[in-house]
C-alpha positions as CSV (number, residue, x, y, z in Angstrom):
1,X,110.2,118.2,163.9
2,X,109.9,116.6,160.8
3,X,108.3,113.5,162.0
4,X,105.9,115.7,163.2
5,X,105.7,117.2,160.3
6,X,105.1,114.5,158.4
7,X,102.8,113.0,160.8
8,X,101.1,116.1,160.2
9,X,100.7,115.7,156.3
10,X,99.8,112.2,156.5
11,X,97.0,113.3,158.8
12,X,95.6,116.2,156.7
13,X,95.7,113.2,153.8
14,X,94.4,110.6,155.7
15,X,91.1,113.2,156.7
16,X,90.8,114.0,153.2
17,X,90.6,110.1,152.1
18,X,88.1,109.3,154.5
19,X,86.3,112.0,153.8
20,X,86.2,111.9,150.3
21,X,85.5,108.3,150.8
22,X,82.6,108.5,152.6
23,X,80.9,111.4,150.5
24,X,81.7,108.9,147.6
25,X,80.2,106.2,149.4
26,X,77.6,108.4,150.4
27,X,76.1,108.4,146.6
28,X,76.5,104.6,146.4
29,X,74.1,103.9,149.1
30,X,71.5,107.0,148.9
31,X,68.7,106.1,146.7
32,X,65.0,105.7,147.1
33,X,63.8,102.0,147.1
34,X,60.2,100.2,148.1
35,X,61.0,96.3,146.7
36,X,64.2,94.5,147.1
37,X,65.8,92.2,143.7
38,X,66.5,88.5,144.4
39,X,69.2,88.0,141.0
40,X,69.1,83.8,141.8
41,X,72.5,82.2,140.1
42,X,72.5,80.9,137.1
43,X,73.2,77.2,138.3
44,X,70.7,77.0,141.0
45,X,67.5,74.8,139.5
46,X,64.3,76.1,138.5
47,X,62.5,74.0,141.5
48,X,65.3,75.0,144.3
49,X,64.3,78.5,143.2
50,X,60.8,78.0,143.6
51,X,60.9,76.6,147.2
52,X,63.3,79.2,148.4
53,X,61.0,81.9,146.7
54,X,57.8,80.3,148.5
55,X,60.0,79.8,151.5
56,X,60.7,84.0,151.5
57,X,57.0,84.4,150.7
58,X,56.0,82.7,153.8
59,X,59.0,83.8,156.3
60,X,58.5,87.6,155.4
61,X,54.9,87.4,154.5
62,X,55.4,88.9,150.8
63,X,54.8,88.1,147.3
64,X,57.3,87.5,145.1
65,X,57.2,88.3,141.4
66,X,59.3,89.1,138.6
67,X,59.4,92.6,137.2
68,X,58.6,92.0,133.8
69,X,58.4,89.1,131.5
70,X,62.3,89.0,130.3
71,X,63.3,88.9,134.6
72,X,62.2,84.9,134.4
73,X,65.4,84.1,132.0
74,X,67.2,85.8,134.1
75,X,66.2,84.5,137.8
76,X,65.7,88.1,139.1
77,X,62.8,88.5,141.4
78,X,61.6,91.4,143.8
79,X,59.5,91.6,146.9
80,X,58.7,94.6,149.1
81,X,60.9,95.3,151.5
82,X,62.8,97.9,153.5
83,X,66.4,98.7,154.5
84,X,65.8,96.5,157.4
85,X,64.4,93.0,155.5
86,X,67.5,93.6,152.9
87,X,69.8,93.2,155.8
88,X,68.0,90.2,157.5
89,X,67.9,88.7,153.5
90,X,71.5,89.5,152.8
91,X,72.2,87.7,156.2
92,X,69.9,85.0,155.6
93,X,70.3,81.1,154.1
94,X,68.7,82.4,151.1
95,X,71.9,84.4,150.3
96,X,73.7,81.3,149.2
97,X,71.1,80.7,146.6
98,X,71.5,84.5,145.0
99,X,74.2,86.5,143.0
100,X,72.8,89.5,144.0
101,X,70.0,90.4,146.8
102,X,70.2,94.6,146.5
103,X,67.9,97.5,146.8
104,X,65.5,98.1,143.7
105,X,66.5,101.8,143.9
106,X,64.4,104.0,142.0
107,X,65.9,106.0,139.3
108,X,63.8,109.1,137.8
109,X,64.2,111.8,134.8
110,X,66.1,114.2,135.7
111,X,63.9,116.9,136.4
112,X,64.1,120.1,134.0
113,X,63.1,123.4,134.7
114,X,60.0,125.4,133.8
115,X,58.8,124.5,130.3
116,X,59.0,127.4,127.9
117,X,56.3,127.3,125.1
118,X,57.1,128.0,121.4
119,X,55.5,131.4,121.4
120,X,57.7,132.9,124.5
121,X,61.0,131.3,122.6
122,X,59.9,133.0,118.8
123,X,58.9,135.9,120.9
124,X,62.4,136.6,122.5
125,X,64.5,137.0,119.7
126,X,67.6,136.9,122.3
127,X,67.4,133.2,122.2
128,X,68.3,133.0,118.7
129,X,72.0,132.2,117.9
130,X,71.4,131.7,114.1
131,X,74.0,132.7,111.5
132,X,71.6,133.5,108.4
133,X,74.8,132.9,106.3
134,X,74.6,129.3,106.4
135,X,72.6,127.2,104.7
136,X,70.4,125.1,106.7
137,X,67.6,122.8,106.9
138,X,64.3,123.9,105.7
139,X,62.7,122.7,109.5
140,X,61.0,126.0,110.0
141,X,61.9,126.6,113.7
142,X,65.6,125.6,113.1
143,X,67.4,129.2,113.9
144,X,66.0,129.1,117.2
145,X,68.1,125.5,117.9
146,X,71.1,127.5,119.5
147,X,72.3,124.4,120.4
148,X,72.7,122.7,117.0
149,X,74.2,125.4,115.8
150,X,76.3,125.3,119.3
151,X,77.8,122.1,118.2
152,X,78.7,122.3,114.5
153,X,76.3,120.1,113.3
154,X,75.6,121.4,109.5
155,X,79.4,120.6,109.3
156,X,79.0,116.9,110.7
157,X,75.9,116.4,108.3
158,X,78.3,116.8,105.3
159,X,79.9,113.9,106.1
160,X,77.1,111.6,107.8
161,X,73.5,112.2,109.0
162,X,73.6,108.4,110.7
163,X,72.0,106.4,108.9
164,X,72.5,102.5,109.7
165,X,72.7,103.2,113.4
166,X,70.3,102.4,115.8
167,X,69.8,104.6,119.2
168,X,67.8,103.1,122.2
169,X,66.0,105.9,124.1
170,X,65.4,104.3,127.7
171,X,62.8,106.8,128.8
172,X,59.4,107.9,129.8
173,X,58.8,105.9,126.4
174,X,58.1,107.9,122.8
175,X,55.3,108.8,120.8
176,X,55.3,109.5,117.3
177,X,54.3,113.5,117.6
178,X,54.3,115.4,113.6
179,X,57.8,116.0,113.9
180,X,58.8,111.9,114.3
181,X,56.5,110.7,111.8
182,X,59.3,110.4,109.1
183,X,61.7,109.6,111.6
184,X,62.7,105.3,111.5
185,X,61.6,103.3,114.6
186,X,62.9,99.7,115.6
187,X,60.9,97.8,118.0
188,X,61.0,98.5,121.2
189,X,59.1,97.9,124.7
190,X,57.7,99.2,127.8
191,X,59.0,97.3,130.6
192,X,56.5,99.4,132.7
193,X,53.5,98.4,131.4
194,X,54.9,94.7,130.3
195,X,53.7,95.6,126.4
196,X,56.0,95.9,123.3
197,X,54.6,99.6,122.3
198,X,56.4,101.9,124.5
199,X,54.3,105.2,124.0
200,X,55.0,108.0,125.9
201,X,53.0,109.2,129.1
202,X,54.8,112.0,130.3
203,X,56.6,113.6,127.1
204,X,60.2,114.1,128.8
205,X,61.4,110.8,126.3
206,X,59.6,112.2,123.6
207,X,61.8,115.5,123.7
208,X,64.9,113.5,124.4
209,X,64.0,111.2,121.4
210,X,63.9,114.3,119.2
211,X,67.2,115.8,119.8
212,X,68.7,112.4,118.7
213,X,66.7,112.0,115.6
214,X,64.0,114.2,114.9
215,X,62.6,114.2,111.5
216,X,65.0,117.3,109.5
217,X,64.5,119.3,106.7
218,X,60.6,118.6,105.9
219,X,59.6,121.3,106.1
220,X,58.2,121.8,109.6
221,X,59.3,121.9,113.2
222,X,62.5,121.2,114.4
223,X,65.6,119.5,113.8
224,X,67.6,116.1,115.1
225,X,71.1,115.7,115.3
226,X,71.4,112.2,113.7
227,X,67.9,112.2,111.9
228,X,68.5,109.7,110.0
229,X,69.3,107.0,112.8
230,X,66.6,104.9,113.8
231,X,65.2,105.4,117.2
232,X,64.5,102.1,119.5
233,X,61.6,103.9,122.3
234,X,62.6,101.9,125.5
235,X,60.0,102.8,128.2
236,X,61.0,102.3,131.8
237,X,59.6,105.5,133.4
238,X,56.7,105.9,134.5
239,X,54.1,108.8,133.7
240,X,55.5,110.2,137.2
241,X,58.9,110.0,135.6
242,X,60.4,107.3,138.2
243,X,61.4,103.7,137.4
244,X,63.4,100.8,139.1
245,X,66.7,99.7,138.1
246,X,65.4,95.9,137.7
247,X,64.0,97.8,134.8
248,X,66.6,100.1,133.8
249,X,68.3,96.9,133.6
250,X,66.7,95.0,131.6
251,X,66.0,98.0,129.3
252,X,69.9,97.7,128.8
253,X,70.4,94.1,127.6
254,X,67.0,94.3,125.8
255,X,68.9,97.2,123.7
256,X,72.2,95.2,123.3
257,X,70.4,92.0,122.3
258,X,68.1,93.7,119.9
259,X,71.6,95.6,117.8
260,X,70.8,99.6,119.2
261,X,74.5,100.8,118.6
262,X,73.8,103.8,121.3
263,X,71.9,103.9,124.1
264,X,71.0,107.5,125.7
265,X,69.5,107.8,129.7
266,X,68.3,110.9,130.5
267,X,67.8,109.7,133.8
268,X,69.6,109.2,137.6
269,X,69.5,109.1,141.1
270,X,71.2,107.7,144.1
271,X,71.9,104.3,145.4
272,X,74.4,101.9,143.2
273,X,73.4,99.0,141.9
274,X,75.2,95.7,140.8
275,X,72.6,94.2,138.8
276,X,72.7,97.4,136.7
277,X,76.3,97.7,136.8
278,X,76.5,94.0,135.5
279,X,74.2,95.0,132.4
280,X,76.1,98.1,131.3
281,X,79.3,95.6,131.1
282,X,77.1,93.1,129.1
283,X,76.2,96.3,127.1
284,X,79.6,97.7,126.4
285,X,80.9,94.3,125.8
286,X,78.4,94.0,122.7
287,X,79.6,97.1,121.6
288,X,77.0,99.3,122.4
289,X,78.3,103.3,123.9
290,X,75.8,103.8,126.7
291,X,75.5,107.9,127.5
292,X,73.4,109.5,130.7
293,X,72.7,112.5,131.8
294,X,75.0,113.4,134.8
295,X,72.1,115.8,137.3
296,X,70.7,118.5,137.6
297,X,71.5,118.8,141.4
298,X,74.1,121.3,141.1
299,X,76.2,119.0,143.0
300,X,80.1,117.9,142.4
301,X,79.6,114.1,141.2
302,X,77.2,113.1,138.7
303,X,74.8,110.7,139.6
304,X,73.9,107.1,138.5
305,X,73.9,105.7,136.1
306,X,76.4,108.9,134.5
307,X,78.4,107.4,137.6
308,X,79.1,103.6,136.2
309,X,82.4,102.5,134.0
310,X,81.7,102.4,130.5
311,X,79.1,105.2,130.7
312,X,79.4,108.4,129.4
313,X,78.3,110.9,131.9
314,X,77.2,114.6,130.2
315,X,76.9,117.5,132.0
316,X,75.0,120.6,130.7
317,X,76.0,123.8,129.4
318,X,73.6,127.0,128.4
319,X,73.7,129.4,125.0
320,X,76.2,131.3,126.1
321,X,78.8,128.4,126.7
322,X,78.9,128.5,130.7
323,X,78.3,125.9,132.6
324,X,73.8,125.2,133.5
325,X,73.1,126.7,136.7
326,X,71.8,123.4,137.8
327,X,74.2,120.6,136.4
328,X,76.0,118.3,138.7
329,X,79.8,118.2,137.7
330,X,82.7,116.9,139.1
331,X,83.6,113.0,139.3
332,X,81.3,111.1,136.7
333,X,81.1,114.0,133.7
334,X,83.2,113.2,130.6
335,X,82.0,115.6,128.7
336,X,79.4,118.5,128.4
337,X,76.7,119.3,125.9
338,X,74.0,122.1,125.3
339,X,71.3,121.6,128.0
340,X,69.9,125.1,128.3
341,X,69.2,127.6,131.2
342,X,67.4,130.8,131.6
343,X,68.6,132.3,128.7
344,X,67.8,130.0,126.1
345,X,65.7,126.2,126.6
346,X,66.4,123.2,124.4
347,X,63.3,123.2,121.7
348,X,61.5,120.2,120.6
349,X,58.4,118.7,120.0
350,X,56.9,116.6,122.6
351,X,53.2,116.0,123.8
352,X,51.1,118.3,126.7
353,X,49.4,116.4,129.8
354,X,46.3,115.4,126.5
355,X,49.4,113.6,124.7
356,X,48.9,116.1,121.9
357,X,51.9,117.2,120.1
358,X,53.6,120.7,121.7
359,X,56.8,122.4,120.7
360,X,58.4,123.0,124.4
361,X,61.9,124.6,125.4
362,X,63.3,122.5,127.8
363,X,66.5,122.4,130.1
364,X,68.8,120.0,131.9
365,X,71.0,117.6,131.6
366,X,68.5,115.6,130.2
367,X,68.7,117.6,127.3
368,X,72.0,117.8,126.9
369,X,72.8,114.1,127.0
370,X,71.2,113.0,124.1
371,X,73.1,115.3,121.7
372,X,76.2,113.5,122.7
373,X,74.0,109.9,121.9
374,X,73.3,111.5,118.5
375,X,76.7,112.8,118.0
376,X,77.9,109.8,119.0
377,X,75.6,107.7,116.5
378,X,77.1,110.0,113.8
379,X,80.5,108.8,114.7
380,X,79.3,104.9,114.8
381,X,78.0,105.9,111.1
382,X,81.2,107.0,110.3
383,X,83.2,103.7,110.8
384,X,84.1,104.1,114.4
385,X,82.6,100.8,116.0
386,X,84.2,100.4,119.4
387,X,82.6,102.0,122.3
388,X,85.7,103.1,123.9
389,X,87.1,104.6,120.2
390,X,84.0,106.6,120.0
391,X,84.4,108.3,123.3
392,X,88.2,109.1,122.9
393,X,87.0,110.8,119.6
394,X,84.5,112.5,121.5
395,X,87.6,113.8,123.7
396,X,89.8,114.0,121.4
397,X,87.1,116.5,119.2
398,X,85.3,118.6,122.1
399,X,86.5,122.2,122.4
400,X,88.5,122.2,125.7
401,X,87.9,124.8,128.5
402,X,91.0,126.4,130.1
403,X,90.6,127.0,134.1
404,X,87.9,124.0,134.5
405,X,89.4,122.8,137.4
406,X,85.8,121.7,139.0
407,X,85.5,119.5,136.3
408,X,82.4,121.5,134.6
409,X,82.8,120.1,131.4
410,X,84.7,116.8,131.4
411,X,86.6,116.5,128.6
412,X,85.2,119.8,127.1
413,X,81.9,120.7,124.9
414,X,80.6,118.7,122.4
415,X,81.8,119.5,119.0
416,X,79.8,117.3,116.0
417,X,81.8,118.7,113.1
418,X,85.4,117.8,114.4
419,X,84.2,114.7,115.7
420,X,82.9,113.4,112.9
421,X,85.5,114.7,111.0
422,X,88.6,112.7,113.3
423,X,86.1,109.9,112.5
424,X,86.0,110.0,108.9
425,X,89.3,110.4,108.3
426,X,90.8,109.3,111.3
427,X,92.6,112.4,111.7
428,X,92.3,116.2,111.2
429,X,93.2,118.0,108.5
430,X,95.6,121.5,108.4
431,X,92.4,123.1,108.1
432,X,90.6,121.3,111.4
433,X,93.6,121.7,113.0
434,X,93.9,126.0,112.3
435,X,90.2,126.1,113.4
436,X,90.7,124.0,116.2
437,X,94.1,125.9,117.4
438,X,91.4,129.2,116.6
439,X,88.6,128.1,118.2
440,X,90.5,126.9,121.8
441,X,92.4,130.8,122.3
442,X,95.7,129.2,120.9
443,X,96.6,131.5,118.6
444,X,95.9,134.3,120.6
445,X,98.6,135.7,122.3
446,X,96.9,136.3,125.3
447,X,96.6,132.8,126.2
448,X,100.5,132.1,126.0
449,X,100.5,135.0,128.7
450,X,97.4,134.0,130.9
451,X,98.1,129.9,130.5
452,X,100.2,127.6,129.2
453,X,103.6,127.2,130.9
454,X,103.7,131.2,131.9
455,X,100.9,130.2,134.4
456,X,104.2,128.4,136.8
457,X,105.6,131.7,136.8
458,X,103.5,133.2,139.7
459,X,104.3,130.2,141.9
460,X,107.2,129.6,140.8
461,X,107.7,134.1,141.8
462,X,106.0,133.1,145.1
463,X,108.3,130.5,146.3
464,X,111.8,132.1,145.0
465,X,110.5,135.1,146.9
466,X,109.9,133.3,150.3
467,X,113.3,131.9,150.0
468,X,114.8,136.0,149.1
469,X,112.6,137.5,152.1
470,X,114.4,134.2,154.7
471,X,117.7,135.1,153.0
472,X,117.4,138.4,153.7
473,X,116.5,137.9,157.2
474,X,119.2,135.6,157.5
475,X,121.9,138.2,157.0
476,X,120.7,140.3,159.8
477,X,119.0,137.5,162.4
478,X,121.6,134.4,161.6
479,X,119.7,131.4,162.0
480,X,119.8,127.6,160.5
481,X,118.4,126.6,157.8
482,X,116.4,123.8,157.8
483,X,114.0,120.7,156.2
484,X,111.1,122.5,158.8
485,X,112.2,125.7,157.7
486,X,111.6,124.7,153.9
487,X,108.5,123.0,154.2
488,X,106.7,126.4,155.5
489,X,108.2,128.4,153.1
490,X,106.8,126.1,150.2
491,X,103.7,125.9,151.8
492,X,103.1,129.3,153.0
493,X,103.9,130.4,149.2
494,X,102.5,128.0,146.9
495,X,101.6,124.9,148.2
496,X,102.1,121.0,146.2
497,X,100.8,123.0,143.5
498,X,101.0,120.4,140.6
499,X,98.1,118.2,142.7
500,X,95.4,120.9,141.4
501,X,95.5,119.5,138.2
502,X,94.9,115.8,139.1
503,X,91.7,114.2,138.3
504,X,91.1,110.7,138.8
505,X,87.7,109.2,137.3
506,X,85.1,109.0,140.0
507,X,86.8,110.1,142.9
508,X,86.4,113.4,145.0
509,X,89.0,116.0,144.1
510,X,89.0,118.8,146.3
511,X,91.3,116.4,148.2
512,X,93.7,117.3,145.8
513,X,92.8,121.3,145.9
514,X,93.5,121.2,149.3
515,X,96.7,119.8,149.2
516,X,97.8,121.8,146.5
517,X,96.9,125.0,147.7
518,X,99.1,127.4,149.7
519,X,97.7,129.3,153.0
520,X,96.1,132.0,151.5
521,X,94.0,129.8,149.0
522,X,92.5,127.7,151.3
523,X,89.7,129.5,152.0
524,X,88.7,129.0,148.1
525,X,90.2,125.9,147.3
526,X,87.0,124.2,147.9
527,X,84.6,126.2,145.5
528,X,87.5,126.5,143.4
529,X,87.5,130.3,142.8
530,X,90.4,132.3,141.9
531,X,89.4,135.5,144.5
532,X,91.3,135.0,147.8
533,X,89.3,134.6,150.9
534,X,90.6,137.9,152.6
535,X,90.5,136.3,155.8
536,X,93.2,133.1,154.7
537,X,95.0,135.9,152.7
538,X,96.1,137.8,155.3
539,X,98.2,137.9,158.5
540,X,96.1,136.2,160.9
541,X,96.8,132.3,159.9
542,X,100.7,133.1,160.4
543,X,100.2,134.8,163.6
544,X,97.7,131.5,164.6
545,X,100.8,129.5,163.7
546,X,103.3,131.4,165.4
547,X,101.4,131.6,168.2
548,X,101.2,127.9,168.4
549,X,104.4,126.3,167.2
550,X,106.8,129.1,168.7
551,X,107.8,127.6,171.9
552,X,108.7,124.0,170.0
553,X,112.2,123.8,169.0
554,X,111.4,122.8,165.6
555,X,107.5,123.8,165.2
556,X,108.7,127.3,165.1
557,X,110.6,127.4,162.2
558,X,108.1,125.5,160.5
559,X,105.5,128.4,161.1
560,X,108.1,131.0,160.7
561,X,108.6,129.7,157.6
562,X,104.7,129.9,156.5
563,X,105.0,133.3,157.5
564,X,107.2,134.6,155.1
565,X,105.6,132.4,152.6
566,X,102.3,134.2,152.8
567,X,104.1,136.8,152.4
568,X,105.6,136.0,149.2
569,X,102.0,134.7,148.6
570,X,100.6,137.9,149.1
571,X,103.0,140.5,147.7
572,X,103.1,138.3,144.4
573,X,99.2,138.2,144.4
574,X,98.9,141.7,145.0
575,X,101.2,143.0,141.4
576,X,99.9,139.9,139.4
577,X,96.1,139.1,140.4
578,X,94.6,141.6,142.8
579,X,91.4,139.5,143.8
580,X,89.8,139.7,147.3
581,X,86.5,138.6,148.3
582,X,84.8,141.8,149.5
583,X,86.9,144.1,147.5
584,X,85.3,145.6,144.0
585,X,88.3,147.6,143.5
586,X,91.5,145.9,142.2
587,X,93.6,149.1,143.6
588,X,91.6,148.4,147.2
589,X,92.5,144.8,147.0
590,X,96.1,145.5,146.1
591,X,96.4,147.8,149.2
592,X,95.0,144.7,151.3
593,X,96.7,142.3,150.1
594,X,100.2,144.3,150.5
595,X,99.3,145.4,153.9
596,X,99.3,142.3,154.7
597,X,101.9,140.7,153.4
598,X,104.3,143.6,155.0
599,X,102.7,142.3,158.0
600,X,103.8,139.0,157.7
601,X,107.2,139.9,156.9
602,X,106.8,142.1,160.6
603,X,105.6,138.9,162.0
604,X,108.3,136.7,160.9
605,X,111.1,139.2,161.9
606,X,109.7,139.6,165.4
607,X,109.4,136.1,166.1
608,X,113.5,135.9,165.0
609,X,114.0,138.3,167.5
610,X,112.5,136.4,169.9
611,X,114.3,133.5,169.2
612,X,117.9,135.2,168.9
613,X,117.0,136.6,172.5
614,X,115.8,133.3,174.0
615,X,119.1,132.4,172.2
């Protein structure tokens, strides 16, 4: 029995693998794509290039070009092409020639949600999260910037406003509305359009550009959380808001190559791509912290770029600190800034479908990545240089969320003040450190009671009790103990429960849920919910089980041991958390849950019975 038990295990975890696998892999090969990239190697010469280029031009019947005027240094090419050609290409004499021949996936802004115009947002005084007690900036719509205010900036600002650093917005491109006209600009260029000014054409980098460094305390507008950073308008979105990783690409090395310290994406999509990959690593190797936005698809990875190594991947969070509605999460977030929902939109100005200047409330993760680019630039400002350094102060600051075990928030939400505080002085003072214990529930008692290491003591109530209730039974239906016998108990009761709290960087982890979860949480374990699924949670698994495994010598005990599990399971579930799907009453849910579990012990007993008569 305990081969097959094992046997069994090993199955369940080889499933999960796979499956996990393939919904990983899934992402890596979903994308959008019309042209194909030719990366030719470095050492091939510039003639051999040319006749395999007019060899492909003739075999294929295309034209092949470069993407814009840097590509030539480079050797990357494209041609139009489907799903189909790329395989014949990949397979083709031509290969040998090539460091890379992948899709030219099309990336595109992540999409925010309705715009909200100044006059609904000063007309909904809800919005506003302003503490009149401080002393601000002057910028005459500042109060309603919830999510300044969200972050702690006016306390970062005493120590640094980021001046000296230099933040690439790779974008729809950015035009110099009212509110950016004192704001510093660096060269940068529209890999679009092949030009060097990179205006914008659809206003979605225009908004992004003014979270990061929007002109502050003149008097009008809005304000930026590093305003005095310079901004470096990389366009590589179109006016419809898509764009080609060839470009995206290139955008990257452009900024490394041209000393941005930061560089903020507010853009993603499916489909991975080496040749992108391979410019982030140049990227982070100059020293440059590269951030993206991680979706607004609602779905549990972030996408690409937020996906890559050495990018920060942000996921959004709205004015009242839960997670956006629409923000991906999961595998891929690191950390989670103010994006806005429904209840409050992220305000900046930005130009209308004329290209005139427009204060607009915006949402997504879009929004909420480039607060951690101009957080980030604060940090760089204050004598943090490394890319990696900056993001474990990032960490290290953010305000951790208890019970985020679907990976909401990363790391935590952003926090400007500690960060650039752990920065400056390379650690936190008593102070900090009170405000910090404050701020995160730890000096509320509750917290020791709800969390901490009292949080074992229902599992750990769960599985002594599975091993009482099997005592107890013992003493009037003798029967041996055994490994089988253990193994149901533990997971009837409580499951591997320590594997909840595993998260590995890019990887699926409801894998790990589901391992970690007894019986009667299997039915949430996916979407992570602390109500029981009132089906799992109750007597009909066991009686599945029993109805199963009872006429195998050793399969019985096995399920006989799950049963008295659940029951623990249930019992201890039904004095400590009373939560059933269904049930709006806690007494009602208490009544189920105990029902149940005397059930179960019912079960167990009868099938002992059994046994000592077929005994």
């Amino acid at each position: 029995m305990r081969r097959l038990i094992l046997l069994c295990l090993f199955v369940i975890g080889l499933v999960s693998a796979v499956f996990g696998f393939l919904s990983f892999q899934g992402l890596a090969a979903k994308g959008e794509f019309e042209t194909i990239l030719l990366d030719f190697r470095e050492d091939i010469p510039a003639e051999v290039i040319k006749q395999d280029l007019q060899a492909i031009a003739q075999q294929y019947n295309v034209t092949p070009q470069l993407d814009n005027k840097f590509s030539e240094q480079d050797h990357v090419y494209i041609i139009k092409g489907d799903r189909q050609r790329l395989k014949a290409l990949q397979k083709s004499s031509f290969a040998k020639a090539t460091e890379i021949i992948e899709p030219n996936y099309v990336y595109k802004l992540t999409p925010p949600a309705k715009p909200v115009w100044l006059g609904e947002i000063l007309g909904n005084e809800q919005r506003q999260e302003f503490n009149p007690s401080l002393i601000g900036p002057n910028d005459e719509y500042y109060s309603k910037q919830w999510n300044l205010h969200k972050i702690g900036v006016e306390g970062a600002w005493t120590q640094t406003k980021g001046s000296g650093v230099t933040v690439a917005v790779i974008d729809t491109g950015v035009t110099q509305v009212r509110d950016l006209k004192e704001t510093k600009f660096v060269q940068g260029y529209d890999f679009v359009n092949d030009r060097v000014e990179a205006t914008d054409d659809n206003g979605h980098g225009t908004h992004v550009a003014g979270t990061v460094a929007q002109a502050t305390n003149n008097k009008y507008g809005v304000a930026g959380v590093a305003y005095e950073a310079s901004l470096m308008p990389l366009k590589v979105l179109s006016a419809y808001g898509g764009g080609t990783v060839a470009d995206i690409a290139e955008a990257i090395k452009f900024a490394a190559d041209k000393g941005a310290d930061v560089i903020n994406m507010s853009l993603g999509g499916g489909g991975e791509s080496q040749l992108l990959k391979d410019a982030i690593n140049y990227a982070h190797n100059k020293g440059v912290v590269i951030i993206a936005a991680a979706g607004n698809e609602n779905d549990s990875s972030a996408s690409y770029p937020a996906r890559y190594p050495h990018v920060i991947g942000v996921s959004a969070f709205g004015p009242d600190g839960e997670k956006a509605p629409y923000s991906n999460f999961g595998a891929g977030v690191d950390i989670s800034a103010p994006g806005g929902s429904d209840a409050g939109a992220i305000l900046q100005e930005t130009i209308n479908e004329q290209g005139e200047g427009v204060f607009l409330g915006l949402q997504g993760t879009s929004m909420a990545a480039p607060h951690v680019a101009g957080v980030a630039a604060l940090i760089k400002a204050s004598g943090v240089k490394e890319p990696d350094a900056i993001l474990e102060v990032l960490k290290q600051s953010a305000r951790v969320i208890q019970d985020d075990g679907l990976n909401y928030y990363g790391a935590g939400q952003l926090n400007a003040e500690a960060a650039v505080k752990l920065a400056a002085q390379g650690q936190i003072s008593f102070q900090d450190f009170f405000r910090w214990l404050r701020d995160n529930g730890y000096l509320n008692p509750r917290f020791w009671f709800d969390g901490g290491a009292v949080a074992l003591l229902p599992k750990i109530l769960m599985v002594v009790g599975s091993y009482l209730l099997a005592w107890f039974l013992r003493v009037y239906l003798p029967f041996p103990w055994s490994w089988s016998l253990s193994s149901g108990l533990i997971f009837g009761s409580s499951g591997l429960f320590f594997l909840k709290g595993i998260y590995i960087f890019d990887l699926p982890q409801w894998p790990f849920r589901v391992l970690g979860s007894s019986i009667p949480e299997l039915g949430n374990t996916l979407q992570g919910s602390s109500a029981l699924n009132p089906v799992f949670a109750s007597v009909l698994i066991p009686i599945l089980l029993i109805a199963l495994l009872l006429g195998h010598p050793s399969g019985k005990w096995f399920a006989i041991g799950s049963t008295l599990g659940v029951a623990a399971c249930l019992t201890v579930s039904a004095v400590l958390d009373p939560t059933v799907w269904g049930f709006n009453d806690v007494n009602l849910a208490r009544i189920f849950l105990i029902i149940n579990a005397l059930l179960c012990y019912a079960l167990a007993r009868l099938a002992l019975k059994n046994e000592e008569k077929t005994a």
